[in-house]
C-alpha angles and dihedrals in degrees: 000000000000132000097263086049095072099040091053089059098030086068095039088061091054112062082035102150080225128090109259119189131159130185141182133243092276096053090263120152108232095158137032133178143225083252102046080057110049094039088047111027099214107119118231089253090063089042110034102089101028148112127265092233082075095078098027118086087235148338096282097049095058090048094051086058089049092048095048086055099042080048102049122110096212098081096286087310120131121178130197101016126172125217147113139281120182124221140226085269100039107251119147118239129201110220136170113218136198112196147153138203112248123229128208107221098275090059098259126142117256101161145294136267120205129196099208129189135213105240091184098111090034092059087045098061095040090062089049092051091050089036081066114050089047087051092061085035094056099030091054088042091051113043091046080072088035093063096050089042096057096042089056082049092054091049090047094059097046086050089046089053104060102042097043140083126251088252083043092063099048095062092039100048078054094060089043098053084045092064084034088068098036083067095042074051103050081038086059098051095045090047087042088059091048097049094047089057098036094054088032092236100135100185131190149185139198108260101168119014107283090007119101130194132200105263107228103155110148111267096223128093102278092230125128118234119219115236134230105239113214102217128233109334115254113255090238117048133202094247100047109149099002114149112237131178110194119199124192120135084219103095091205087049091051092035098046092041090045083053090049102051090040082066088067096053091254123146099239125188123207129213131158094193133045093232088056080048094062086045090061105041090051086068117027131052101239123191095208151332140245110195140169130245109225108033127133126276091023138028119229085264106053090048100056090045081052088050098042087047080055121032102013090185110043107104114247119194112191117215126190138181096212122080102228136046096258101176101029090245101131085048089050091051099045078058093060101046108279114164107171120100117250110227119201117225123291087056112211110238096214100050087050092054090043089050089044093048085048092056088046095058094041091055087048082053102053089033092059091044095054085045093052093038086054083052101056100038090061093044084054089050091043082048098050092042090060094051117103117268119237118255114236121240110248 
């Protein structure tokens, strides 16, 4: 190898964006790299010379490097390798280092020399990566209470309002907004998880000196929003008698929603799985169905393609507990004609009394105009039928 060879890489190691650090057989610093000082901020005049313990956080640590590379199997060579180096300021940083230990020419140890890496952003992005899978997993795990939860507290109002006093009302309705918002609250967080990985934004605070958390406080005003209360509910509701299947493979979320639109009047069927769906629709007139999106055997989707192939004109609303459409099936479904809104768990009561009520009156509107084009198909054949005949031509 010639002079400029070495040069060349001499240079190249150098402004190397890795840490390069090599030291001799007492632990003492005799070159240090670009990288080293950009990662760690010390200078080579404040390193060169000095001892490793410098950039380890303490004695062990440093041992445990050089043990890992006396123990290696691989001629003193480990790769890979994951410890710490402190910096200047004393943070501590995770890197992951490859070294080897360097031999004079009669095989005797001199010293090492170690490439490290800053794992920082790897990290990063690996806890983004596990933030969000845990965000689908919990926001799917607790909606799915949250929904029965809610719908118990909408029955629980409508109960409260018609067996207590004016004054009554007023302290109770209190209580009830309280655990209204405790949900809102629980709802925030879990949205707040999915935003930051999803946006890959993995955000933290100090909770205990030198202990950080993920930080995942709600981003809205804090404040609580009064409510408008509805009132007693009428005697005689909108959806009286109308004719619901509800589908969730959770038993509270079917039971609680079946409790809730029984409340109504309506005549509500239950089922936990698709295939006890099809049991039922085979043999019962439904007016519409309110069906979940991730469930076993099928999918929300490939229901609702089983249900249009069958019945093109029975209503379908999708609900589902994630917050976002993982799988594209509600896009899929809007594709392929779905109507009906897709309500995210919690479901509001209200809104899925308002959409029912909308199907209901949608029905009573085709339904008329059948009825009046019938009508007037069979005046224009009563018409046609008075009317003189003509006289054949002899």
């Amino acid at each position: 190898m010639t002079a400029l060879d070495k040069k060349y890489f001499q240079r190249l190691i150098e402004s190397s964006p890795d840490i390069i650090i090599a030291v001799d057989k007492s632990g003492t610093v005799n070159y240090y790299n670009d990288g080293a000082r950009t990662s760690l901020g010390y200078s080579s005049e404040e390193i060169i010379g000095e001892g490793c313990t410098r950039i380890y956080p303490s004695i062990d640590e440093a041992r445990r490097v050089m043990k890992a590379m006396r123990a290696s199997l691989d001629k003193g060579r480990i790769a890979s390798f994951e410890t710490e180096f402190r910096n200047k300021d004393g943070e501590i940083i995770p890197v992951m280092i490859t070294g080897t230990l360097i031999h004079d020419d009669d095989g005797n140890e001199i010293g090492s020399i170690g490439f490290a890496r800053d794992i920082r952003r790897m990290r990063h992005a690996q806890q983004l990566a596990t933030a969000g899978e845990i965000a689908v997993s919990l926001a799917h795990e607790i909606n799915n209470p949250l929904e029965s939860i809610t719908n118990n507290l909408e029955l629980l109002s409508q109960s409260l309002e018609t067996h207590l006093t004016d004054a009554e009302k007023v302290i109770e309705n209190e209580r009830l907004d309280s655990i209204r918002d405790s949900i809102e609250r629980v709802q925030a967080i879990v949205r707040r998880l999915d935003e930051m990985t999803r946006k890959g934004e993995y955000e933290t605070r100090d909770y205990l000196a030198g202990k950080r958390m993920a930080d995942l406080a709600p981003r809205e005003d804090g404040k609580i929003h009064a409510r408008p209360h509805d009132g007693p509910r009428p005697e005689q509701s909108p959806l009286e008698g109308m004719s619901v299947l509800v589908l969730d493979d959770d038993t509270a979320v079917v039971n609680s929603m079946a409790d809730l639109l029984r409340a109504e009047k309506c005549i509500v069927f239950c089922a936990t799985r698709p295939s006890a769906a099809f049991g039922i629709l085979r043999n019962v007139k439904l007016d519409a169905i309110i069906s979940d999106v991730v469930m076993p055997e099928m999918d929300g989707y490939d229901f609702y393609l089983k249900v249009k192939e069958d019945m093109p004109k029975l209503p379908v609303i999708l609900m589902t507990a994630y917050y976002y459409d993982k799988d594209h099936i509600l896009k899929r479904s809007r594709l392929r004609g779905l109507e009906g809104a897709l309500f995210k768990k919690p479901v509001n009561p209200g809104k899925l009394r308002a959409m029912l009520l909308q199907l209901r009156q949608k029905a009573a509107t085709e339904k008329a105009e059948a009825k009046a084009a019938a009508l007037a198909a069979k005046s224009a054949a009563a018409a046609a039928e008075s009317l003189p005949k003509p006289v054949p031509q002899s």
